[in-house]
VEXDREN-2710 file (C-alpha; in Angstrom, 1 decimal):
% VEXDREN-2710
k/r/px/py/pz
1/UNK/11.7/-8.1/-30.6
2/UNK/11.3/-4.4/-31.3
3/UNK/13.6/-1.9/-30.9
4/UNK/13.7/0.1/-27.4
5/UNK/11.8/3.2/-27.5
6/UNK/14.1/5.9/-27.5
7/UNK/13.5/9.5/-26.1
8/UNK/13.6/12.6/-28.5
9/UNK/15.5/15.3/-27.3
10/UNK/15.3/16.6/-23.9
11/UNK/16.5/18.5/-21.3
12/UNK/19.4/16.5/-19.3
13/UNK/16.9/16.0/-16.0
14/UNK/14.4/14.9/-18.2
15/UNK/13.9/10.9/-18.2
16/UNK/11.1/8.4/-19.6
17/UNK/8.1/8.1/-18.1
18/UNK/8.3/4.0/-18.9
19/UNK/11.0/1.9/-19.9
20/UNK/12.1/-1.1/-22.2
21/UNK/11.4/-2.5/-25.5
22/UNK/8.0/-1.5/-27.6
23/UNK/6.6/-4.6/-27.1
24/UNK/7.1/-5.6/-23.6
25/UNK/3.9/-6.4/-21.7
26/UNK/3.1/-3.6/-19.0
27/UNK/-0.3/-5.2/-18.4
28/UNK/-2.2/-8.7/-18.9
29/UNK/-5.5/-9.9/-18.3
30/UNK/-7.9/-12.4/-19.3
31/UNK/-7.8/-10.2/-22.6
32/UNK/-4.4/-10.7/-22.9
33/UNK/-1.1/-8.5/-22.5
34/UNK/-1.0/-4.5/-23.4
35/UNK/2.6/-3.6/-25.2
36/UNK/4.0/-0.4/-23.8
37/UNK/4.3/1.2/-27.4
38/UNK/0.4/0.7/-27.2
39/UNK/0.4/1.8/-23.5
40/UNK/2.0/5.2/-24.2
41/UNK/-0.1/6.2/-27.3
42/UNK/-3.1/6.4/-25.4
43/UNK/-0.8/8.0/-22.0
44/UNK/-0.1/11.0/-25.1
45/UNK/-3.9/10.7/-26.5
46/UNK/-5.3/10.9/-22.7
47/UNK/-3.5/13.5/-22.0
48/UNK/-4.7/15.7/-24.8
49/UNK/-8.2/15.1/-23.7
50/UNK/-7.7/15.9/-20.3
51/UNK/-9.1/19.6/-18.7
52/UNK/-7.0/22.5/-17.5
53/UNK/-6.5/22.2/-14.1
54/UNK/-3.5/21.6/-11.8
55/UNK/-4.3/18.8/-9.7
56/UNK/-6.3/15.2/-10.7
57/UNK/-8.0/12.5/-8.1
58/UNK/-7.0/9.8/-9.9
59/UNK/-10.6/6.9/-9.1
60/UNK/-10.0/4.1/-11.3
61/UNK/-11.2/1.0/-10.6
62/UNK/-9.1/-0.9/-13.6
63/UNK/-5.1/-0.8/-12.9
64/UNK/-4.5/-0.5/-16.6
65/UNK/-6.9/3.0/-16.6
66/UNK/-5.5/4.1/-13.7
67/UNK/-1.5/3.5/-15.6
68/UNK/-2.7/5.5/-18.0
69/UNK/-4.8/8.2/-15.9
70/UNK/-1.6/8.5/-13.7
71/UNK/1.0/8.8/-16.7
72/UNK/-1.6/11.3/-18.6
73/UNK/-2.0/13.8/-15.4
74/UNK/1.8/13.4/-14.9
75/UNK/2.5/14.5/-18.7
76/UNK/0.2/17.3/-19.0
77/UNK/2.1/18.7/-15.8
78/UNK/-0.4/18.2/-13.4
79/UNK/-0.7/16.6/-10.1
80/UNK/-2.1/13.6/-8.8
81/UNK/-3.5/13.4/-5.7
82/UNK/-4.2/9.8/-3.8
83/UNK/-6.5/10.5/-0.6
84/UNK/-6.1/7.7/1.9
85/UNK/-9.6/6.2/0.4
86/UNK/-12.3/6.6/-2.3
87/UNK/-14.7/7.5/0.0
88/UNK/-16.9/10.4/-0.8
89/UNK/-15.9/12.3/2.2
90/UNK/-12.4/11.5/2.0
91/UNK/-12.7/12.5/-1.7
92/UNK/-14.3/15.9/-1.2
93/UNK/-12.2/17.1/1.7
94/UNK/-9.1/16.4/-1.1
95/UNK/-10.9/18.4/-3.6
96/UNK/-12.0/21.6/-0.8
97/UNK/-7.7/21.2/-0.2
98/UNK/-7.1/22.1/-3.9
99/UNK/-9.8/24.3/-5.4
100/UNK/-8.3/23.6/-9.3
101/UNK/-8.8/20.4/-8.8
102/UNK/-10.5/17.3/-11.0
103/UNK/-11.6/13.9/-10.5
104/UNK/-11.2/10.9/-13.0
105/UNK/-12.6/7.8/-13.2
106/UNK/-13.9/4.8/-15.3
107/UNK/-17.0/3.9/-13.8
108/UNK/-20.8/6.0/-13.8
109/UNK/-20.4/7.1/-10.2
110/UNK/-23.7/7.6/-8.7
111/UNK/-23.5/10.8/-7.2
112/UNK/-20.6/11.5/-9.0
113/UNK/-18.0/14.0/-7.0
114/UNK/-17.9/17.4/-8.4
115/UNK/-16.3/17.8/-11.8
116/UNK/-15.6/14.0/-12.6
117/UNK/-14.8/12.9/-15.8
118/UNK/-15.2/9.5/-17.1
119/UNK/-12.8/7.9/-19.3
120/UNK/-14.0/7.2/-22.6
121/UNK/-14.6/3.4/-23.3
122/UNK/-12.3/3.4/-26.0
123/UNK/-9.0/5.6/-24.9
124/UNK/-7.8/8.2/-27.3
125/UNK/-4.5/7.2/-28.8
126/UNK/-1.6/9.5/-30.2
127/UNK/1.4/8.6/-32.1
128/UNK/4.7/10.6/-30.9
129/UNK/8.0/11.0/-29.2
130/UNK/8.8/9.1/-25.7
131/UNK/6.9/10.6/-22.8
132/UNK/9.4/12.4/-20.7
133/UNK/9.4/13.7/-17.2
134/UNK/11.5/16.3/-15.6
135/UNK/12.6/14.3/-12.3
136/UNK/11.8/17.8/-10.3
137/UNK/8.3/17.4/-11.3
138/UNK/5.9/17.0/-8.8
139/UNK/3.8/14.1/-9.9
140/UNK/1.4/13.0/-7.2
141/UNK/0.6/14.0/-3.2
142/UNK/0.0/10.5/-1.3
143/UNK/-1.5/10.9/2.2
144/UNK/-1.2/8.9/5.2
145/UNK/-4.2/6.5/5.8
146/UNK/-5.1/8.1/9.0
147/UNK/-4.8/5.3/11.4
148/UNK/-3.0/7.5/13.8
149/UNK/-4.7/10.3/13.7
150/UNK/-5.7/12.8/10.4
151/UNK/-4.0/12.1/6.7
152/UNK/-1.2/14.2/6.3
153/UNK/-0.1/15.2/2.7
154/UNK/3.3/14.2/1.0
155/UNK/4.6/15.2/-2.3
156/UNK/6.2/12.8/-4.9
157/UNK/8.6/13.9/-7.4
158/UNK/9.2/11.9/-10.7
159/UNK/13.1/11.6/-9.4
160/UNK/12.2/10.8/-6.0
161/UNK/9.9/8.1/-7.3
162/UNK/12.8/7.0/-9.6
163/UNK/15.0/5.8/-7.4
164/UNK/12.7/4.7/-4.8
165/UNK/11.5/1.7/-7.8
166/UNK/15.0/1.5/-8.2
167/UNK/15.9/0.4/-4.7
168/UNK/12.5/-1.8/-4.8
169/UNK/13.9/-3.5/-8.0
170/UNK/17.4/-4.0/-6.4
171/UNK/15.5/-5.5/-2.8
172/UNK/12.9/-7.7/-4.9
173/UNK/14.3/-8.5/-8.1
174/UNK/16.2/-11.6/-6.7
175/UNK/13.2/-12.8/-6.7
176/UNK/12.9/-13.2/-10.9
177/UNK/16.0/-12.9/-11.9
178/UNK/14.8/-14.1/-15.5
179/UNK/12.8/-11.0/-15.7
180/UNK/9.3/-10.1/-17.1
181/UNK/7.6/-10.9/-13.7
182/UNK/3.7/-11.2/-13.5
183/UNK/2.2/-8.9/-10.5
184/UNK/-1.1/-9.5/-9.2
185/UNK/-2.0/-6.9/-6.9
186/UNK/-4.8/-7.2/-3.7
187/UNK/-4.2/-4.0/-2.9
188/UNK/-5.2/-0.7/-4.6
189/UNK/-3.1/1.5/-7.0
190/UNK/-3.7/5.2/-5.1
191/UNK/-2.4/3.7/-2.0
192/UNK/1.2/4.0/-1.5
193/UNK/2.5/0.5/-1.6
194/UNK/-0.1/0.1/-4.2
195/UNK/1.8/2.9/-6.2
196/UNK/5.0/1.3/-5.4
197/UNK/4.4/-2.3/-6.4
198/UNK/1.8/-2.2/-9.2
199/UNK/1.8/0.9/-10.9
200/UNK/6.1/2.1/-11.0
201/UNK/7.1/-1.4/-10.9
202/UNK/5.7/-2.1/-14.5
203/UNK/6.3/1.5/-15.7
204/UNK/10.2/1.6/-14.5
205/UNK/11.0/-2.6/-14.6
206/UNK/10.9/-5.8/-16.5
207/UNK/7.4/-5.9/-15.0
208/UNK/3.6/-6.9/-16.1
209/UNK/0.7/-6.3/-13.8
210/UNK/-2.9/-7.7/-13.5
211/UNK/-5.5/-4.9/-14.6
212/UNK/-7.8/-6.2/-12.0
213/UNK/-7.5/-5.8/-8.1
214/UNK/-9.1/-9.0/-7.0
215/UNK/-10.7/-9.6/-3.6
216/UNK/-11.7/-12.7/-2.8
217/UNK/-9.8/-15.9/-2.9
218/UNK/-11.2/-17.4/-5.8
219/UNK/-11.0/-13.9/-7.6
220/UNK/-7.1/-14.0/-6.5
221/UNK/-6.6/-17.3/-8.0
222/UNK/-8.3/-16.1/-11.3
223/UNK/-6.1/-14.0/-11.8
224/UNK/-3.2/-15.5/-11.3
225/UNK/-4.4/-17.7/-13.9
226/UNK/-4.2/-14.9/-16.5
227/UNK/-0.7/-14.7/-15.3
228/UNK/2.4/-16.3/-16.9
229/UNK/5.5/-17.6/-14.5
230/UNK/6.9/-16.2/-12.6
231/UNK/4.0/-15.1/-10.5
232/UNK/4.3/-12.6/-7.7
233/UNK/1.3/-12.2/-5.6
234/UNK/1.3/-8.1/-3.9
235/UNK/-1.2/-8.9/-1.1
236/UNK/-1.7/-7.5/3.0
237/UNK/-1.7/-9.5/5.9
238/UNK/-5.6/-9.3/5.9
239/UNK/-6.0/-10.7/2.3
240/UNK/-3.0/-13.4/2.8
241/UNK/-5.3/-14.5/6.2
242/UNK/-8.3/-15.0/4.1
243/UNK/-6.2/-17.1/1.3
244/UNK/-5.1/-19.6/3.9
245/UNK/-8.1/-20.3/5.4
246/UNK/-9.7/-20.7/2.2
247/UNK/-7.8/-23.0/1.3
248/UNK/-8.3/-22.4/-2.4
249/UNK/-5.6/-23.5/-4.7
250/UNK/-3.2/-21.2/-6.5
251/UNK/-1.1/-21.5/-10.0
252/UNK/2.3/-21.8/-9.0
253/UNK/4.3/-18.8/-7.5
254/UNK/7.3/-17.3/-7.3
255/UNK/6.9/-15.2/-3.9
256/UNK/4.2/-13.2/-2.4
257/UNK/4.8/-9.8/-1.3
258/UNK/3.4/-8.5/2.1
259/UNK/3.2/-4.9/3.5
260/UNK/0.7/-2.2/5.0
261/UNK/0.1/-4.5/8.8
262/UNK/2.2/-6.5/10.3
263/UNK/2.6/-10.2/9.3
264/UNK/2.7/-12.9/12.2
265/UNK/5.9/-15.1/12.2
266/UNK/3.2/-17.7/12.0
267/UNK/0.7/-16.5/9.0
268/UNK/4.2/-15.9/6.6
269/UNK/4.9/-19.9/7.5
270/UNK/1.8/-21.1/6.9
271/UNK/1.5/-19.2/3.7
272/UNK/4.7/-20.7/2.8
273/UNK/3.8/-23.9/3.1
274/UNK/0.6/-23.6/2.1
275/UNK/1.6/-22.1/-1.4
276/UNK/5.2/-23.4/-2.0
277/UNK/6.8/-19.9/-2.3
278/UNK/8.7/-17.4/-0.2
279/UNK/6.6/-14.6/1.5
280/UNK/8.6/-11.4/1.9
281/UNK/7.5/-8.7/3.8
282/UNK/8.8/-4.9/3.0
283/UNK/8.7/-2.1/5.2
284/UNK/7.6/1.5/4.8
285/UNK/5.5/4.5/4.7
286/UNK/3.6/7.2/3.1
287/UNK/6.4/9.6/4.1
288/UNK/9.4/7.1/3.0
289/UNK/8.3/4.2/0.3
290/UNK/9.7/0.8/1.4
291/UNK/12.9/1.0/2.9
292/UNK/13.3/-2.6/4.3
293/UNK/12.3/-6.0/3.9
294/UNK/12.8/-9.3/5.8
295/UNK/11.6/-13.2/5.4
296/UNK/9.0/-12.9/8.0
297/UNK/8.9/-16.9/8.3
298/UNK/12.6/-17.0/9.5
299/UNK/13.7/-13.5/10.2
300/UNK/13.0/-11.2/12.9
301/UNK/15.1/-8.3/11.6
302/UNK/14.4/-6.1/8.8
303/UNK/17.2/-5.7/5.8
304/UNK/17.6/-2.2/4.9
305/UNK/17.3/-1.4/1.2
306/UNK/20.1/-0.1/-0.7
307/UNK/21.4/3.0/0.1
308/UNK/19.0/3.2/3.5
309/UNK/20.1/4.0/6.4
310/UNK/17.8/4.2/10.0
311/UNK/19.0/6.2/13.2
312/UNK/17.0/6.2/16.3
313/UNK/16.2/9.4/18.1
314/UNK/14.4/10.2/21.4
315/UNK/10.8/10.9/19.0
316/UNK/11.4/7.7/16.7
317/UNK/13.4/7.0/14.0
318/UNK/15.3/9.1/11.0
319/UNK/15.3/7.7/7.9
320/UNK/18.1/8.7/5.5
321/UNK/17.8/7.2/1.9
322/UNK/18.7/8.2/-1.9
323/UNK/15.4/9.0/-2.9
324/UNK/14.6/10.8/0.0
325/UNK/15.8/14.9/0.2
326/UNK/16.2/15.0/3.7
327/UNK/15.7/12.5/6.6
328/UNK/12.6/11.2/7.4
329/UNK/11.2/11.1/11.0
330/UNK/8.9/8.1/11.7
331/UNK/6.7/7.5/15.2
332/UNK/8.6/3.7/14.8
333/UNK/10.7/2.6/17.7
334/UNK/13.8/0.7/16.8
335/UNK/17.0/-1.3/17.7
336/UNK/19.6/-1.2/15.4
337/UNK/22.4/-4.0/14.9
338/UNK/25.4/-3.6/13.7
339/UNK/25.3/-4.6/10.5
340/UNK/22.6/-2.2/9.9
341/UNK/19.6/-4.0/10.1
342/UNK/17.1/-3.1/12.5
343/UNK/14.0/-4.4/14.7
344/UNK/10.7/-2.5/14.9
345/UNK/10.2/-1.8/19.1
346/UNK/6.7/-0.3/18.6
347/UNK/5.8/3.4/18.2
348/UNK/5.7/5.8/20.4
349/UNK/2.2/6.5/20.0
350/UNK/1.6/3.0/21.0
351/UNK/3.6/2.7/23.9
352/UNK/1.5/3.0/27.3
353/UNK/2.3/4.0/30.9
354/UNK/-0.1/3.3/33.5
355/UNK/0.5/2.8/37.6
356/UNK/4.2/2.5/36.3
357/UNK/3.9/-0.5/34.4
358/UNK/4.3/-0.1/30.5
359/UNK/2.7/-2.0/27.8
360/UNK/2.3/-1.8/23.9
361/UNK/-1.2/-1.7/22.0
362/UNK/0.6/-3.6/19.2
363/UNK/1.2/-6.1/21.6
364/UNK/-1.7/-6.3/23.3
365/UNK/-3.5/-6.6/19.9
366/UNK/-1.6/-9.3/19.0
367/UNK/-2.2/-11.1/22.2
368/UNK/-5.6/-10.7/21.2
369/UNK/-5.8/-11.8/17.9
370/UNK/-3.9/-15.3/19.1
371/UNK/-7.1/-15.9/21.0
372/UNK/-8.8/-19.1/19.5
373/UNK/-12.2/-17.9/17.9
374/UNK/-10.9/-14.5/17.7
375/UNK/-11.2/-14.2/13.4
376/UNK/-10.1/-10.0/13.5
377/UNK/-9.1/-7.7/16.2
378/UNK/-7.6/-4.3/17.6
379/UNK/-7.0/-2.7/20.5
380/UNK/-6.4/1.0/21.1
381/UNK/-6.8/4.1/23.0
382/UNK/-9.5/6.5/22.9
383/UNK/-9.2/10.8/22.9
384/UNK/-10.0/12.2/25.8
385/UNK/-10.7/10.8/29.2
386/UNK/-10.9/12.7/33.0
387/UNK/-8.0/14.2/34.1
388/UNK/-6.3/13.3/31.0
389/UNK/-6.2/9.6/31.4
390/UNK/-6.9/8.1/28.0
391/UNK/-9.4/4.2/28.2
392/UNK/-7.9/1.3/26.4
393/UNK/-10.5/0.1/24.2
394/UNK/-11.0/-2.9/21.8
395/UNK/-12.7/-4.1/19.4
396/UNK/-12.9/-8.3/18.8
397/UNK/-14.6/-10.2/15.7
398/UNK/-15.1/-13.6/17.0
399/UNK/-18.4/-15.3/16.5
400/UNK/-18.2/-17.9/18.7
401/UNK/-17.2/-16.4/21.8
402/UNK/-19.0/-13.8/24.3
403/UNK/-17.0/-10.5/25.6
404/UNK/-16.9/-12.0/28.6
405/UNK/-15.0/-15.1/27.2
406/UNK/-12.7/-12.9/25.1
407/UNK/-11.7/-10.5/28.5
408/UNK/-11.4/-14.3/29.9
409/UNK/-8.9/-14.7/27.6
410/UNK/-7.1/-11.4/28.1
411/UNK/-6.4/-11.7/32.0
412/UNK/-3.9/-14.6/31.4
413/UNK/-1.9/-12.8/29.4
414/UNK/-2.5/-9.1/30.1
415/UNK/-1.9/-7.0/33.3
416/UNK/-5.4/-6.2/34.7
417/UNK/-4.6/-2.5/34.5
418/UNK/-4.5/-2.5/30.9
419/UNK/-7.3/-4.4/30.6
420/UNK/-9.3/-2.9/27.5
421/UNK/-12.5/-1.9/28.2
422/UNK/-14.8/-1.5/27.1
423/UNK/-14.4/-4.3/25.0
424/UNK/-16.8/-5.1/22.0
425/UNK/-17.8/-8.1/20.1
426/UNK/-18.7/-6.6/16.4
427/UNK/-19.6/-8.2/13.1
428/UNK/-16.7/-6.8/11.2
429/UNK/-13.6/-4.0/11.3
430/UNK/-13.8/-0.9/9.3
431/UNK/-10.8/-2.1/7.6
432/UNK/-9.7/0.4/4.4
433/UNK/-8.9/-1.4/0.9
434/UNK/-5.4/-2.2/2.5
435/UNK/-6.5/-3.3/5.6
436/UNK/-5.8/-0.4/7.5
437/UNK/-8.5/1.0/10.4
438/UNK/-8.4/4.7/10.7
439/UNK/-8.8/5.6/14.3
440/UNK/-12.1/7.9/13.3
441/UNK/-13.8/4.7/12.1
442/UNK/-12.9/2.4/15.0
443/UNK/-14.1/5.6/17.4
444/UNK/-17.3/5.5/15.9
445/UNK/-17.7/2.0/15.7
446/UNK/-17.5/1.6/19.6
447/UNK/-20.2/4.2/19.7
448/UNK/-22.4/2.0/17.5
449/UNK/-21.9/-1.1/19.6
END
């Protein structure tokens, strides 16, 4: 084994921008494993090739040349900034945000956004001291994915993401105790649970991730062939679905990781059994990171992670945590034990009020989804409405069955006043790469149908 890379000297806030030994694996593939000594040479030669500029949209396709992209912005003392999607438009209105502003990438986009660069084929590499990042450095801007309403911005310092992979490796690391876990991640790396669980994992733990961020079931089991024990699949509800029904087989694993939707009681026990591994489910936001997790199979109440601490109030919940400055107001509902733990009640956003009955659109949705022949499905409320009276709408992928059967469905478990309607049957949902639906997409959508 090689020595552990020590830093040079730097000022006391200063800390590395990746940790452990020289030659521990930060990334594996069919091509085999990258060493961090390796991994950092070309984070310093990247980042001597890389424009003036204070702010970087970070497109990679390949985890490993997004690592690098993310490290190199971070070390030349920009920003990077992680829209809620890769879309062009999405894309753009970052860049019209923040006029100084780059892109980076590793594929030939055609069109390209304004001032991309590619990565070269081969990365530049430079010997030198241990990257180091002030923890007050602002290192990236996530935004929210939109599903309730327009992305909002939040900035990410190096500290703050620190300690939130601390508390992640304290909630999760149970889970390999031996160390040098192998992550292969469904979801993408500019998202924020992305971020969390395959980019600062491996950076800041005994961690290697999958440079690849398979999509189908048989891609998903590829990779997990690249992958030595123990395996830990980072996956959504969505992608877990689809893994199920396929009913492909899967190496061995450790535990699958679930987050961005909520998981059914049922799905995380039929995963279980189906792959022969605990499914834990974490909790969290843009705004927060993961703060909780529970064993969906068995558990109904969420664990707090270290340090984390939840407080209702009249607009949702505060959310006080180490890595956090101040508290943290989300639209979640909950009920707190006493121990601390706590179970999600909905959000206010989706709580409804008609004729003086109440209902949830969470609810509802999943009343819909446990319809037979009902493969996807959402319900929700549209803007607007006479005399401020907002429709319930929903949208139902289920090829087998007619609207008509579906709203069939509905009455025996649904009060007829909050009936959605109208009610289409489409081909698909305009899911994003974690399985979100932002509420502009599913608006325009029902106009479609």
């Amino acid at each position: 084994m090689s020595a552990v890379i020590e830093p040079g000297a730097q000022p006391p806030s200063a800390t590395p921008i990746a940790s452990g030994a020289g030659d521990r694996s930060v990334v594996f593939s069919a091509a085999g494993d990258v060493a961090l000594s390796r991994f950092l040479d070309q984070v310093r030669g990247v980042a001597e090739w890389l424009p003036a500029g204070c702010h970087a949209i970070n497109l990679c396709e390949d985890r490993y040349r997004f690592l690098v992209a993310f490290c190199a912005v971070a070390l030349r003392g920009q920003v990077n900034l992680l829209p809620p999607s890769r879309a062009p438009a999405a894309v753009d209105e970052a860049m019209t945000a923040h006029p100084d502003s780059y892109c980076i990438g590793d594929d030939a986009l055609s069109p390209a956004p304004a001032r991309y660069l590619r990565l070269p084929d081969v990365l530049p590499e430079r010997a030198g001291d241990l990257p180091m990042l002030d923890d007050d450095a602002l290192v990236a801007i996530g935004y929210t994915s939109g599903s309730t309403g327009r992305p909002h911005p939040n900035p990410k310092t190096w500290g703050s993401f620190r300690r939130s992979t601390a508390q992640n490796l304290a909630a999760l690391s149970d889970l390999w105790p031996e160390g040098d876990a192998h992550i292969v991640a469904t979801v993408p790396p500019q998202h924020m649970y992305g971020m969390e669980m395959s980019v600062l994992l491996p950076l800041l733990g005994p961690v290697s991730v999958h440079a690849a961020r398979p999509f189908f079931p048989e891609d998903v089991a590829q990779a997990l062939s690249h992958a030595r024990a123990p395996r830990i699949l980072v996956t959504t509800p969505v992608h877990l679905r689809a893994l199920v029904a396929a009913g492909c087989t899967l190496p061995p694993l450790r535990a699958i990781v679930s987050a961005t939707a909520p998981l059914s009681a049922a799905l995380a026990l039929e995963a279980e059994q189906r792959f022969g591994c605990e499914v834990r489910e974490v909790f969290g936001s843009t705004e927060t990171c993961v703060i909780a997790r529970r064993r969906t199979a068995c558990e109904t109440a969420w664990t707090p992670l270290p340090g984390v601490r939840v407080a209702p109030q009249p607009d949702g919940t505060a959310v006080h945590a180490p890595h956090l400055e101040a508290p943290v107001v989300l639209a979640d509902l909950v009920e707190v034990e006493p121990d601390g733990r706590f179970h999600l009640r909905g959000r206010n956003a989706d709580l409804l009020e008609i004729a003086g009955k109440r209902a949830s659109l969470g609810d509802m949705t999943r009343k819909l989804l446990a319809i037979p022949g009902v493969e996807d499905g959402v319900v929700f409320q549209l803007d607007g409405g006479d005399a401020g009276v907002r429709r319930i709408a929903a949208l139902a992928v289920a090829p087998t069955l007619c609207e008509a059967d579906i709203l069939a469905a509905l009455r025996r478990t649904i009060d007829p006043v909050f009936l959605p309607r109208p009610l289409k049957r489409v081909a698909e949902l305009p899911r994003n790469e974690t399985g979100k639906l932002p509420r502009e997409a599913l608006a325009e959508l029902l106009k479609t149908h």
